[in-house]
N, C-alpha and C positions, 0 to 999 in steps of 0.2 A: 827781503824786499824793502825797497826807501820807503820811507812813510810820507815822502811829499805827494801822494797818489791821495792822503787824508787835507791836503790843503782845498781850499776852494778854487786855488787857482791851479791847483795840480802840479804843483812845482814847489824845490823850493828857494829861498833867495838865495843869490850869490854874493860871492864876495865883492862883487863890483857893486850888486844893490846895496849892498850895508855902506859900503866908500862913497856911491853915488848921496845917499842920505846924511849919511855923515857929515860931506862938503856941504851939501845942502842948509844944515842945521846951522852949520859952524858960518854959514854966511850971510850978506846984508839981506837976502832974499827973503830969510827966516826972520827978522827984525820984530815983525810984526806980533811974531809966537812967543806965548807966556803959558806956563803952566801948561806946557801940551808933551803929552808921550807920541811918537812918532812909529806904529805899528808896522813894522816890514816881517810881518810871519808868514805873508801871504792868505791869512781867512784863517792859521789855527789857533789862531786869538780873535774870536769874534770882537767887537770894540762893542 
């Protein structure tokens, strides 16, 4: 059985969410972020 049934969000991330973040990170949008971790576990990392 998947264990993304153990996430909060019940799911878990795909490969488009990791690229979706990734582009994100990698862009002017992100400028502002310093010293920050970026969590896409969906909830199996509480922060």
């Amino acid at each position: 059985m998947p264990r993304a049934w153990r996430t909060m969000l019940k799911r878990a991330a795909t490969l488009e969410d990791v690229g979706n973040v990734a582009a994100f990170a990698a862009s002017d949008r992100a400028r502002s972020m310093t010293a920050t971790a970026l969590n896409i576990t969906c909830g199996t990392q509480v922060d």
